[in-house]
TILO-900182 format. One record per residue (C-alpha): residue in one letter; x negated, y negated, z. Coordinates in pm, 1 decimal. Example, Ala and Ser with C-alpha at 12.3 -4.5 7.8 and 13.67 -1.06 7.14 Angstrom:
% residues 2
- type	xx	yy	zz
- A	-1230.0	450.0	780.0
- S	-1367.0	106.0	714.0
% end
This chain:
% residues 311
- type	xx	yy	zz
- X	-10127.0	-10192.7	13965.2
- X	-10395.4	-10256.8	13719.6
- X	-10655.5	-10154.8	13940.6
- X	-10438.8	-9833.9	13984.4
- X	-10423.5	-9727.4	13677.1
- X	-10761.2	-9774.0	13561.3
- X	-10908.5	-9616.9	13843.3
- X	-10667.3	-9346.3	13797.9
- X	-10756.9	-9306.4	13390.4
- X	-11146.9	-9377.9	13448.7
- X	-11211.6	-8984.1	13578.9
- X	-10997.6	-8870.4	13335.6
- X	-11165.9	-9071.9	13018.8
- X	-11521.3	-8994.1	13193.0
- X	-11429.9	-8573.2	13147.2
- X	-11339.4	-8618.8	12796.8
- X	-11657.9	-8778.9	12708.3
- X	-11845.6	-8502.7	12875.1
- X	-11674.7	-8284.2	12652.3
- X	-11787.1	-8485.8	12343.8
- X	-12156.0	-8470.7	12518.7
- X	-12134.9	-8103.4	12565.7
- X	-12070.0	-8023.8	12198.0
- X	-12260.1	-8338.1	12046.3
- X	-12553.0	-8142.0	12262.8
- X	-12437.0	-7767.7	12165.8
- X	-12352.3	-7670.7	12473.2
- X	-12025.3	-7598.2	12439.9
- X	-11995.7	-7417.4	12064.3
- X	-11661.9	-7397.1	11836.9
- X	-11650.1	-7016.5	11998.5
- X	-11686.5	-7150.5	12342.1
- X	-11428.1	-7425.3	12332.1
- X	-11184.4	-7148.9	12163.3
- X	-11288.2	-6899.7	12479.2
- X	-11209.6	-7175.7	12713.5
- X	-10906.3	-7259.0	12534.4
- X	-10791.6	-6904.3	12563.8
- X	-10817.4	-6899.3	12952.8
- X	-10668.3	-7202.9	13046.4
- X	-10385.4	-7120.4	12834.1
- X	-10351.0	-6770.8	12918.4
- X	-10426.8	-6832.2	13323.0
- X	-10548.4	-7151.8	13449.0
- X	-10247.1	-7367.2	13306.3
- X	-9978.1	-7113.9	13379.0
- X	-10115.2	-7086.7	13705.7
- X	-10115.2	-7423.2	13796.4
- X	-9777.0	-7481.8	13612.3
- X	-9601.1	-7247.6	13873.5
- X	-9683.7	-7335.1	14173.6
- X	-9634.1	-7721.8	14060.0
- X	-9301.5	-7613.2	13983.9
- X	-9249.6	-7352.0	14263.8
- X	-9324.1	-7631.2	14540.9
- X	-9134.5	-7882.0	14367.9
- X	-8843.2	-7960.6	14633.0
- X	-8585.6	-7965.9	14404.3
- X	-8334.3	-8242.3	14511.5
- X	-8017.9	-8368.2	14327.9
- X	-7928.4	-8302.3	13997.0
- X	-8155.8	-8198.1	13776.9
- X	-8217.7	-8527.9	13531.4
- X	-7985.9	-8408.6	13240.4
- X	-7997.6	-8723.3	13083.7
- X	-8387.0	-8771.4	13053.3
- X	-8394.2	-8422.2	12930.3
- X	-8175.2	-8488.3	12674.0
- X	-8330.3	-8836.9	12590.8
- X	-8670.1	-8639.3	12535.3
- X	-8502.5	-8323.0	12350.7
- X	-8301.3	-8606.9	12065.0
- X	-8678.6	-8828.3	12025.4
- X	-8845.6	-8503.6	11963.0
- X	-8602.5	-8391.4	11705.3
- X	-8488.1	-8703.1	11595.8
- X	-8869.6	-8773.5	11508.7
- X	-8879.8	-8384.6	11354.7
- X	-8661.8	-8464.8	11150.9
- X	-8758.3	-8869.8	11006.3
- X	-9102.7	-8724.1	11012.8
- X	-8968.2	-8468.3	10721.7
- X	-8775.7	-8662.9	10573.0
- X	-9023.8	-8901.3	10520.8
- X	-9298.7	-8609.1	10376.6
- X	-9063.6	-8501.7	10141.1
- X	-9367.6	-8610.6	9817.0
- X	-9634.8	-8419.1	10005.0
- X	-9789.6	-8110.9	9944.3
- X	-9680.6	-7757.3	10143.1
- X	-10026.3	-7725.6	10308.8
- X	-9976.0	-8150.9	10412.4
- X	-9619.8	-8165.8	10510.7
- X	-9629.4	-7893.9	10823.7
- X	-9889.6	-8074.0	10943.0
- X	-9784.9	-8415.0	10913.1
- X	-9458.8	-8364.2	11066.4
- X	-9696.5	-8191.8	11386.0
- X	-9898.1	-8472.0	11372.0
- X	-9607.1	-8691.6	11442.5
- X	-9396.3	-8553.0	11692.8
- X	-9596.6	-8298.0	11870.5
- X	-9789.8	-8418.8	12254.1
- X	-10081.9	-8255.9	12395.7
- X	-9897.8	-8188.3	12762.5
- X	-10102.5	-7950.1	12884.4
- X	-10409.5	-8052.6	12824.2
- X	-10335.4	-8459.3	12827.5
- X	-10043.0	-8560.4	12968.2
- X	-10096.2	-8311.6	13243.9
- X	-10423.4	-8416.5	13393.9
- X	-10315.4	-8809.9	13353.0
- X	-10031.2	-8750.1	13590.6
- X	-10246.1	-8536.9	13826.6
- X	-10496.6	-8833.3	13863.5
- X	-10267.8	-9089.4	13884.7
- X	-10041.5	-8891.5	14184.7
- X	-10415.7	-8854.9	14348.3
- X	-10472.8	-9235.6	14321.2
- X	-10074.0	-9315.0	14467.9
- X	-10028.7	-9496.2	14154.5
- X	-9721.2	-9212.0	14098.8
- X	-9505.0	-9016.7	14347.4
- X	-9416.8	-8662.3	14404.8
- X	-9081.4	-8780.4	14301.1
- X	-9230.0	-8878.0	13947.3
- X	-9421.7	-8579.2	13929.0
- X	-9157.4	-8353.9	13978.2
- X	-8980.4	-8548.6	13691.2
- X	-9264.6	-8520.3	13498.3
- X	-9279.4	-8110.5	13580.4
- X	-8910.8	-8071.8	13471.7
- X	-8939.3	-8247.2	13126.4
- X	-9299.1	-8096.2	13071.3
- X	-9078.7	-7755.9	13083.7
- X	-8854.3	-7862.8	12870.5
- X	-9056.7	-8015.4	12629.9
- X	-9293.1	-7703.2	12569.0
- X	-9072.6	-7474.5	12425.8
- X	-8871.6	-7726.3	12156.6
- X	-9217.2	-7871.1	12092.9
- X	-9335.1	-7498.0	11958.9
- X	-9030.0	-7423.5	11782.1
- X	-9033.4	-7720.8	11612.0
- X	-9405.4	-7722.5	11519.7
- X	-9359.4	-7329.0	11416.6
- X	-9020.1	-7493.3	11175.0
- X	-9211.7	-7734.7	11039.7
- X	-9517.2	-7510.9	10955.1
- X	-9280.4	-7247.1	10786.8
- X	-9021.2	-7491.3	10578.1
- X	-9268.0	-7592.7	10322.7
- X	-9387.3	-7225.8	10274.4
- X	-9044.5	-7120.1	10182.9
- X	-9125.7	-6828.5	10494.9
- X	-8816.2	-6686.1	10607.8
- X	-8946.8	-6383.2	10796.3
- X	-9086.9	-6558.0	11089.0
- X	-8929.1	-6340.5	11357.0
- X	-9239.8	-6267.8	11513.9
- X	-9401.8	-6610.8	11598.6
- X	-9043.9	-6713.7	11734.1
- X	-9100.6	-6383.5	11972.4
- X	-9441.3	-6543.9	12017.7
- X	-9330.9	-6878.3	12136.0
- X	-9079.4	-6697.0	12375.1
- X	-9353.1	-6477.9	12536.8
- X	-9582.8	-6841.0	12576.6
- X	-9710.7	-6806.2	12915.8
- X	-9639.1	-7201.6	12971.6
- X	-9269.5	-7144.0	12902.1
- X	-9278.2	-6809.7	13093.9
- X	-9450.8	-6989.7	13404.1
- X	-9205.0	-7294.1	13375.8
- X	-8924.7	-7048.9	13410.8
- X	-9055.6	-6811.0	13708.0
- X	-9168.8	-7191.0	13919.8
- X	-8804.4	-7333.3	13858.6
- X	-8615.0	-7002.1	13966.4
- X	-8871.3	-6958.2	14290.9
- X	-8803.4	-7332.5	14334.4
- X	-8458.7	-7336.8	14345.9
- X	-8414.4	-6986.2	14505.0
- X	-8668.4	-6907.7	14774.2
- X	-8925.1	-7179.0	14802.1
- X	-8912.6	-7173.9	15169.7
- X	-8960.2	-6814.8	15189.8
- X	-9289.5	-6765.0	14996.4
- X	-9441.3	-7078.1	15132.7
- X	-9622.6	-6911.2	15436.0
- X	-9762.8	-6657.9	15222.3
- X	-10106.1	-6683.0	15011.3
- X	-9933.5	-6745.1	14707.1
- X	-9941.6	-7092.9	14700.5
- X	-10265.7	-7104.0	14828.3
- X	-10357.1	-6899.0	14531.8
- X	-10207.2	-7128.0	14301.2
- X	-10320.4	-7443.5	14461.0
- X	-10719.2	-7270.6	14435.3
- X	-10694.8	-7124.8	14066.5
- X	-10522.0	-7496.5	13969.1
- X	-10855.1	-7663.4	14173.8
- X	-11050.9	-7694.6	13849.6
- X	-10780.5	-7683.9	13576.5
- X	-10733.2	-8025.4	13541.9
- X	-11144.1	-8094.0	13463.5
- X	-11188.4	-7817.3	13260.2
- X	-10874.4	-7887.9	13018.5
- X	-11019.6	-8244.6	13046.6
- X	-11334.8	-8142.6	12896.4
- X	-11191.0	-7899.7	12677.2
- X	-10992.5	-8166.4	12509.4
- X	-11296.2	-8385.8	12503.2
- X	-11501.6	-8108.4	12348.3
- X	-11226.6	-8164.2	12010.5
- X	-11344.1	-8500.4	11933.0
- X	-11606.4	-8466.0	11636.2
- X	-11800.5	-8805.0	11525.3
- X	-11831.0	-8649.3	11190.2
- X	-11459.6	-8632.3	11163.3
- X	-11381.6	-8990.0	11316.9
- X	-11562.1	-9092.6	11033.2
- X	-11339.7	-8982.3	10773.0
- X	-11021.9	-9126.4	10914.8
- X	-10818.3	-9236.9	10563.1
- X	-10501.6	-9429.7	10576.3
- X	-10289.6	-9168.1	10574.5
- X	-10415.1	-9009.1	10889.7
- X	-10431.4	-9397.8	11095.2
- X	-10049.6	-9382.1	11010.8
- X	-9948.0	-9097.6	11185.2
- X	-10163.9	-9153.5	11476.9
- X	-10029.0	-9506.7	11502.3
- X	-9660.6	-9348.4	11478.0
- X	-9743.1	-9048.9	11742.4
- X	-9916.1	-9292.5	11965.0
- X	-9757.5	-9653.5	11983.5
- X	-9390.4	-9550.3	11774.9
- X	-9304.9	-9256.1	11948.6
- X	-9367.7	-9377.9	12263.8
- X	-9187.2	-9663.8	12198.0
- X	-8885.7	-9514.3	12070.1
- X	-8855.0	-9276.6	12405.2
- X	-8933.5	-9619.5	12601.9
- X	-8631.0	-9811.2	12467.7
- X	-8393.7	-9449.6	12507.2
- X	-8490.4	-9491.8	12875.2
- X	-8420.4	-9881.4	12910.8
- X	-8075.1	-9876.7	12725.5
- X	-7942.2	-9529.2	12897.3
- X	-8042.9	-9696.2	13264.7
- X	-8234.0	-9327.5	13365.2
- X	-8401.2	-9431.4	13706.6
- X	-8794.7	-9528.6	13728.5
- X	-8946.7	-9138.1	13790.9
- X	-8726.8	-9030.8	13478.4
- X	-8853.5	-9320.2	13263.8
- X	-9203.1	-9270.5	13319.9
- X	-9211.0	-8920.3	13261.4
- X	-9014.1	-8994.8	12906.6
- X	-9303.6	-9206.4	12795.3
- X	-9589.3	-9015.2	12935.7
- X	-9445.1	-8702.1	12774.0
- X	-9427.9	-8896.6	12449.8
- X	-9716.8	-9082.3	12428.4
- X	-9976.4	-8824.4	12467.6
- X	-10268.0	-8760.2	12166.8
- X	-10148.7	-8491.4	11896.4
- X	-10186.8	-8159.3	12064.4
- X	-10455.9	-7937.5	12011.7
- X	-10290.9	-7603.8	11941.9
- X	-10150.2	-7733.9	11659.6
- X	-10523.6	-7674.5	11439.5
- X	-10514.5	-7256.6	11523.0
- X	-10111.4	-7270.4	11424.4
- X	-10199.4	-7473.5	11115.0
- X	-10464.0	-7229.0	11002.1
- X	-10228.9	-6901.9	11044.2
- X	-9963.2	-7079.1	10862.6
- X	-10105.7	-7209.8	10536.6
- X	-10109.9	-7583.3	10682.2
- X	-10410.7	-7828.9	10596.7
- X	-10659.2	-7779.1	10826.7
- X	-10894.5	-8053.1	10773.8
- X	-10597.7	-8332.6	10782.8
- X	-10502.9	-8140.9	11133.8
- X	-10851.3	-8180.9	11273.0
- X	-10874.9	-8542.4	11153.3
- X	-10561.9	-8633.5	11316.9
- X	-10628.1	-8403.8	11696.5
- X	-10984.4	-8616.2	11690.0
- X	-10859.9	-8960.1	11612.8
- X	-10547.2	-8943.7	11852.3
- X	-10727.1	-8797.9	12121.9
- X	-11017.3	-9054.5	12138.7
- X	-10724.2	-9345.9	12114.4
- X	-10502.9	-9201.5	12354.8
- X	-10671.8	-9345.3	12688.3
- X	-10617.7	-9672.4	12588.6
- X	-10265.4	-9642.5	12443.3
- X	-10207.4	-9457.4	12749.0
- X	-10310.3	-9722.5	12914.8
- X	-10058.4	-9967.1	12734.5
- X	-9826.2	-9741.6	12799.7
- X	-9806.0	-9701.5	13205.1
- X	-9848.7	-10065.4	13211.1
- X	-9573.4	-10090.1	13084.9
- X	-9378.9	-9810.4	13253.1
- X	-9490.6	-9824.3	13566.9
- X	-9335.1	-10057.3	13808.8
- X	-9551.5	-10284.8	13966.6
% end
């Protein structure tokens, strides 16, 4: 299982560093990352989200109790995160609390699970249970980051980034793959629509590897303070941790378990730096804490389906 895993993490760790060569070289600017960023968001990861979800043979119940496992750690860290803030300033707070709670799914936890299905170290059984709390998780994940943002602002009129988290094509593609799953599946497989989705996904999983690469900075590594090795230590090995022991002491089977932990453990996400900087949150401590997390997270990753993943 060793072997597994570290074959399965080695492509995965390899595209991030390209991403770190491509902008170390200036090949891939701050524009061109954003560009990128834009069209996997707005296509690429939708794309590949549905017809994950669309093909998923949806067997059983759906795994109520993971789902609600994952929905209590996320708030339940929300709102300790907080809590815990409570002395720092507006423009800090927001951001800490992100920094805490919030995964990088798409662009992390996504890819990890693609490479490890491709290397049998996971099933399609755990990846559909990954798919269905990956749904789940995206939408409290953004209204919880928008909350958290807002609260220390004193903002009350934030009716229209609520109506932009419900028009987020992730949530929007989650949706439409779950209702073609469940409803006609069977029908629309001998058209070209999953063939479409299975060619636009192709490259998804590289290029949101290297976009994610592309956010690690040197310069900021460098100015990693106490404050910020804190939070990354509690988003990385705590969080994890606490959605690890959920699992163990509710009895939710293997697939369900994994896909707790690997939704969990993944590096602070990277849409958290625009949302900071449209919502008066600090975005130099944002930065600091998206670079350090995501050049840790392969090998508390690592840790982590060592642990997780039956041998």
């Amino acid at each position: 299982m060793l072997i597994s895993i570290l074959g399965a993490l080695a492509p995965v760790v390899a595209l991030l560093v390209v991403g770190v060569i491509l902008r170390q070289r200036g090949m891939l600017s701050t524009a061109g990352r954003s560009d990128l960023s834009k069209i996997l968001f707005w296509f690429f990861l939708p794309v590949l989200l549905f017809g994950k979800m669309a093909q998923q043979q949806q067997t059983g119940d759906l795994p109520w109790v993971a789902i609600g496992l994952l929905v209590a750690v996320l708030i339940g860290t929300w709102i300790v995160s907080w809590l815990a803030t409570s002395s720092q300033s507006a423009e800090r707070r927001g951001v800490l609390v992100n920094g805490v709670f919030r995964a990088n799914g798409a662009l992390v936890a996504l890819p990890i699970v693609a490479s490890l299905k491709m290397q049998g170290v996971l099933s399609d059984v755990d990846e559909r249970a990954f798919m269905l709390l990956f749904a789940i998780m995206v939408p409290v994940n953004n209204v919880l980051s928008v909350t958290a943002f807002s609260l220390p602002h004193g903002e009350k009129h934030i009716g229209k980034t609520f109506m932009k988290i419900v028009r987020n094509p992730l949530i929007l593609s989650a949706i439409a793959g779950l209702i073609v799953s469940f409803t006609c599946r069977e029908a629309l497989e001998p058209t070209p629509l999953f063939k479409f989705c299975s060619l636009a996904g192709s490259g998804t999983i590289a290029l949101a590897l290297i976009v994610a690469g592309s956010a690690i900075q040197l310069e900021t590594l460098k100015k990693t303070n106490l404050l910020t090795a804190v939070v990354v230590l509690a988003k990385l090995c705590v969080v994890p941790a606490i959605a690890w022991c959920a699992g163990l002491l509710c009895g939710v089977s293997a697939p369900d378990h994994i896909a707790l932990v690997v939704c969990t453990c993944a590096p602070v996400a990277a849409a958290t730096l625009p949302m900071a900087a449209q919502m008066k949150g600090d975005e130099e401590l944002m930065a600091s804490l998206i670079v350090l997390s995501t050049a840790l997270a392969p090998l508390t990753m690592f840790i982590w389906l060592l642990v997780v993943v039956p041998a």
